[in-house]
Backbone as ProteinMPNN parsed JSONL, in Angstrom:
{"seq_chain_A": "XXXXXXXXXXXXXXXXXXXXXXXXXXXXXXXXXXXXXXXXXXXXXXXXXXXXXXXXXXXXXXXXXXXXXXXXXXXXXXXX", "coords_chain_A": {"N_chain_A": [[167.994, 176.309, 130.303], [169.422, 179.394, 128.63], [169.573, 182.768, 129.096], [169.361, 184.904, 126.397], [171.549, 188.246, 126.567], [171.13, 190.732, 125.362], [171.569, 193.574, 125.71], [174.266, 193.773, 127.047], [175.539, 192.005, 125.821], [175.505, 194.024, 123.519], [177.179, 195.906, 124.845], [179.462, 194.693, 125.141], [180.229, 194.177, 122.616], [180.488, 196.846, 121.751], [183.136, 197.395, 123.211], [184.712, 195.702, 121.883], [184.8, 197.071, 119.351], [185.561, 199.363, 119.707], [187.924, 198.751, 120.665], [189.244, 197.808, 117.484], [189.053, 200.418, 116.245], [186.835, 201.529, 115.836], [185.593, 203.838, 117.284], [183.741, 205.811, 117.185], [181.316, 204.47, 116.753], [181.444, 202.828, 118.533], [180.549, 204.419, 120.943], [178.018, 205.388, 120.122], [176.227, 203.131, 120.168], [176.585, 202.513, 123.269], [175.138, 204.711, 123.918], [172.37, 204.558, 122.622], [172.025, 202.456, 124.802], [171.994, 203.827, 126.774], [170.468, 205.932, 126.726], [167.785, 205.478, 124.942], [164.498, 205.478, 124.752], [162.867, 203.436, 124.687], [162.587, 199.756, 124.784], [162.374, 199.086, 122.287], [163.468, 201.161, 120.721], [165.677, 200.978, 121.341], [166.601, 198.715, 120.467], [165.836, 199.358, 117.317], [168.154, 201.246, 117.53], [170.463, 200.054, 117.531], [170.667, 198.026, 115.965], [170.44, 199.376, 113.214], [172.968, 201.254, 113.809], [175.138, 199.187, 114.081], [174.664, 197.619, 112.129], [175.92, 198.286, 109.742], [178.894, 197.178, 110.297], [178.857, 194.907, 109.601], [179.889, 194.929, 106.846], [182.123, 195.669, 107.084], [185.809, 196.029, 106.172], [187.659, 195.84, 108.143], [186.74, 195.125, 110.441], [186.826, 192.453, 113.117], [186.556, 188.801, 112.238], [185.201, 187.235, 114.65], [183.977, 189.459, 116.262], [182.248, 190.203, 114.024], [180.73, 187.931, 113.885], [179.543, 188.593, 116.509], [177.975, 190.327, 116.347], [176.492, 190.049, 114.608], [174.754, 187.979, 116.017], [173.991, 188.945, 117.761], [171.83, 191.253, 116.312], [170.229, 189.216, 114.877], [169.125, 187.791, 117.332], [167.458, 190.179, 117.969], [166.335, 191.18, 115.992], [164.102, 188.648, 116.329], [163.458, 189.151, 118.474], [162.021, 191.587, 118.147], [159.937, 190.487, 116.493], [158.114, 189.167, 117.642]], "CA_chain_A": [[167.768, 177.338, 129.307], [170.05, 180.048, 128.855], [168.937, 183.63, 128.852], [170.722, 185.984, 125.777], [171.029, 189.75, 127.111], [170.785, 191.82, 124.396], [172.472, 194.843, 126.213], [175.413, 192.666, 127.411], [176.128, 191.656, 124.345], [175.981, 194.942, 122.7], [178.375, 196.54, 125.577], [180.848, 193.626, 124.387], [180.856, 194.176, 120.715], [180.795, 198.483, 122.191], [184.231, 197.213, 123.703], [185.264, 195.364, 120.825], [184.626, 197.901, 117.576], [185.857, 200.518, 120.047], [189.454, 198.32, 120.063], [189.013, 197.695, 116.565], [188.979, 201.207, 115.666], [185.845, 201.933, 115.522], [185.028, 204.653, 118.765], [182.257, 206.83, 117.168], [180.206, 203.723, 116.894], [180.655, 201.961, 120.189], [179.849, 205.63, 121.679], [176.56, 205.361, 119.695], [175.875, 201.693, 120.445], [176.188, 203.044, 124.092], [174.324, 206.172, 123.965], [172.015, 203.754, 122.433], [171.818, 201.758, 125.675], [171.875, 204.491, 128.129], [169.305, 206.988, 126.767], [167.179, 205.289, 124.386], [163.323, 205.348, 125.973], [162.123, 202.232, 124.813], [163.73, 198.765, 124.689], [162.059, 198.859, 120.889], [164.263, 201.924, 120.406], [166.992, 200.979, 121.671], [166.857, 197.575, 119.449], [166.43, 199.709, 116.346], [169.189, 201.737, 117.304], [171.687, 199.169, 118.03], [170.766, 197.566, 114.964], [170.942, 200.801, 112.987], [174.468, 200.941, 114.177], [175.987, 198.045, 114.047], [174.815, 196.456, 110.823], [177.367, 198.526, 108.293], [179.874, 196.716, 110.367], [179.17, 193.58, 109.303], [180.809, 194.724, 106.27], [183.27, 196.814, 106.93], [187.01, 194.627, 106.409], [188.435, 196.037, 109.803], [186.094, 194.245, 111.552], [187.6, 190.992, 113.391], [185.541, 187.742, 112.578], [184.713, 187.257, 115.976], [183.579, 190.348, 115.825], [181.009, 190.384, 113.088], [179.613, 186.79, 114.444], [178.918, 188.463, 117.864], [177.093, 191.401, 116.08], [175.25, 188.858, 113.868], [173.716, 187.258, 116.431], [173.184, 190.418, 118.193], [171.439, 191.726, 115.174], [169.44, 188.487, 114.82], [168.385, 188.377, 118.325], [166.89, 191.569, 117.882], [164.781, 191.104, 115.061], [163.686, 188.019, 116.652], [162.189, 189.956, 120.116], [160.904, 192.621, 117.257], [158.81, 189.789, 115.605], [157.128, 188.663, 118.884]], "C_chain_A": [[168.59, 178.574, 129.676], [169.28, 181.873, 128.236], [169.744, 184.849, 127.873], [170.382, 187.48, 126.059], [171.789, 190.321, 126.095], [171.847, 193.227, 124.742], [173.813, 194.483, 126.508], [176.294, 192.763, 126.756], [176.312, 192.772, 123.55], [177.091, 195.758, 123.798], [179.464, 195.58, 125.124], [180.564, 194.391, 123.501], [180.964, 196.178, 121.084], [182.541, 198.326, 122.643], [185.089, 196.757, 122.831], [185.503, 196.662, 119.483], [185.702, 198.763, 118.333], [187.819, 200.001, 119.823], [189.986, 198.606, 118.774], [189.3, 198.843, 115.743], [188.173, 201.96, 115.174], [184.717, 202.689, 117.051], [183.706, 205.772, 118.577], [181.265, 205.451, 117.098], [179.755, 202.832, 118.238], [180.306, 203.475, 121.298], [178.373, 205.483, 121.311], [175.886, 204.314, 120.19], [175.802, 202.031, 121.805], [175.216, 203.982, 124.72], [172.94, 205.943, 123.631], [171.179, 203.317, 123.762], [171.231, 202.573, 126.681], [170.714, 205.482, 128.072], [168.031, 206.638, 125.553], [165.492, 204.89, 125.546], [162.507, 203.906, 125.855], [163.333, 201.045, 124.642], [163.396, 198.732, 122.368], [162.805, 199.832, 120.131], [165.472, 201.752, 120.091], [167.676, 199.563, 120.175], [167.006, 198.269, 117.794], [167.624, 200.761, 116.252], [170.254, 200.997, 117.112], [171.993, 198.409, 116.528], [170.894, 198.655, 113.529], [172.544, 200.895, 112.618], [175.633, 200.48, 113.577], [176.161, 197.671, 112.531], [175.861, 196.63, 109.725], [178.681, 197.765, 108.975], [180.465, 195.376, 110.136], [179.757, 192.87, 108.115], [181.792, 195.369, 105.862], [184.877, 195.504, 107.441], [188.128, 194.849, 107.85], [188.065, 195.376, 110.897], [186.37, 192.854, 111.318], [186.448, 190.139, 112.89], [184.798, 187.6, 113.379], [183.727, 188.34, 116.513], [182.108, 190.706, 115.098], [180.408, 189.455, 113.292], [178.772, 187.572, 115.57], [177.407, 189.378, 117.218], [176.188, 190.768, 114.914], [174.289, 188.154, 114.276], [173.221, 188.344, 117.532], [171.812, 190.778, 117.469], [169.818, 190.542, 114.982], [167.99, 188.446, 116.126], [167.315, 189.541, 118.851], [165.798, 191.731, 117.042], [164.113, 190.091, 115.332], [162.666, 188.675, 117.459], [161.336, 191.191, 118.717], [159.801, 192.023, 116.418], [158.031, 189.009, 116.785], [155.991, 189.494, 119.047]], "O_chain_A": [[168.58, 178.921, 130.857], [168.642, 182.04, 127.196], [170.572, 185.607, 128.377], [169.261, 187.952, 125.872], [173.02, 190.337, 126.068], [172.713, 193.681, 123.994], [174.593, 195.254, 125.948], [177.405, 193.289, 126.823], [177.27, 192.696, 122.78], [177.996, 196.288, 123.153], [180.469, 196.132, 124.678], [180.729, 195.58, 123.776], [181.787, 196.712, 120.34], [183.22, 199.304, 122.327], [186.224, 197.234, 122.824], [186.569, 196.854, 118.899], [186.753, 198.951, 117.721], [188.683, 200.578, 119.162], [190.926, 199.389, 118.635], [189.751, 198.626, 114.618], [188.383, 202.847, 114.348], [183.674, 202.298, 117.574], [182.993, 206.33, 119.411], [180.178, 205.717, 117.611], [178.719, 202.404, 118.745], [179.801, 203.308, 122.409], [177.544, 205.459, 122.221], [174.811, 204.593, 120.72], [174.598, 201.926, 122.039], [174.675, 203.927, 125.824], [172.122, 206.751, 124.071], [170.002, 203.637, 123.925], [170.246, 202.26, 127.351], [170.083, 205.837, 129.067], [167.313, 207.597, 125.269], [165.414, 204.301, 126.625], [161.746, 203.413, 126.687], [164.534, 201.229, 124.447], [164.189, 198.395, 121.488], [162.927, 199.595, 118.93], [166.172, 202.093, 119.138], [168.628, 199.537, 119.395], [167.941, 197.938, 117.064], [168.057, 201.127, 115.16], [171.089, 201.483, 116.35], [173.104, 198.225, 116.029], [171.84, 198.314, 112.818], [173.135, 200.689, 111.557], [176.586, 200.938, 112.946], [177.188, 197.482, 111.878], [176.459, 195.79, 109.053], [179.637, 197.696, 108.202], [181.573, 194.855, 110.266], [180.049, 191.695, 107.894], [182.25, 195.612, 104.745], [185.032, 194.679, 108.341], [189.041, 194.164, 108.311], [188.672, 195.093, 111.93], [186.321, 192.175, 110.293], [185.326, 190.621, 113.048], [183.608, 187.774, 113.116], [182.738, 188.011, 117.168], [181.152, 191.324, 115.568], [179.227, 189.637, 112.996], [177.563, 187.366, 115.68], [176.225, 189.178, 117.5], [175.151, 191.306, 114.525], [173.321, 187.72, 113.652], [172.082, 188.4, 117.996], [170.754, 190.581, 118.065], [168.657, 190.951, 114.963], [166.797, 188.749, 116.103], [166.626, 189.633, 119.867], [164.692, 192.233, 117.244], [163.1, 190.146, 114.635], [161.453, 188.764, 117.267], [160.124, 191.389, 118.629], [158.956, 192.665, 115.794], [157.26, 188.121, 116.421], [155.167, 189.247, 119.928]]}, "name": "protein", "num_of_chains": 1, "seq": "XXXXXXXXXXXXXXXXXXXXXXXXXXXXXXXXXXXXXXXXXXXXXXXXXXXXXXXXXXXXXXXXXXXXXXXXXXXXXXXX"}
């Protein structure tokens, strides 16, 4: 069984958007990570975030999968 880290994964796609062209959001998606007080925070921040990028056309494929299953992942642990 493999364990998906949530934070991980959003520092990738923070590394990615930020390539991409998109540096005010992987600052947030960070800022996010580093000072949010709960993990339940942090999940609706991240998701918050992210989600307009799933349709914004700058964003790579690869890209909008990772932050899809980011995204998913997230509302998964929020329905536990």
């Amino acid at each position: 069984m493999t364990t998906y880290d949530h934070y991980d994964q959003a520092k990738q796609i923070a590394e990615r958007i930020e390539r991409e062209g998109f540096p005010e959001k992987a600052q947030n998606v960070r800022y996010a990570i580093e000072n949010g007080k709960s993990g339940t925070e942090i999940f609706m921040q991240l998701r918050f975030y992210l989600s307009p990028l799933l349709d914004e056309e700058r964003v790579d494929s690869f890209t909008k999968e990772k932050i899809g299953t980011l995204i998913e992942k997230i509302n998964e642990a929020l329905t536990r």
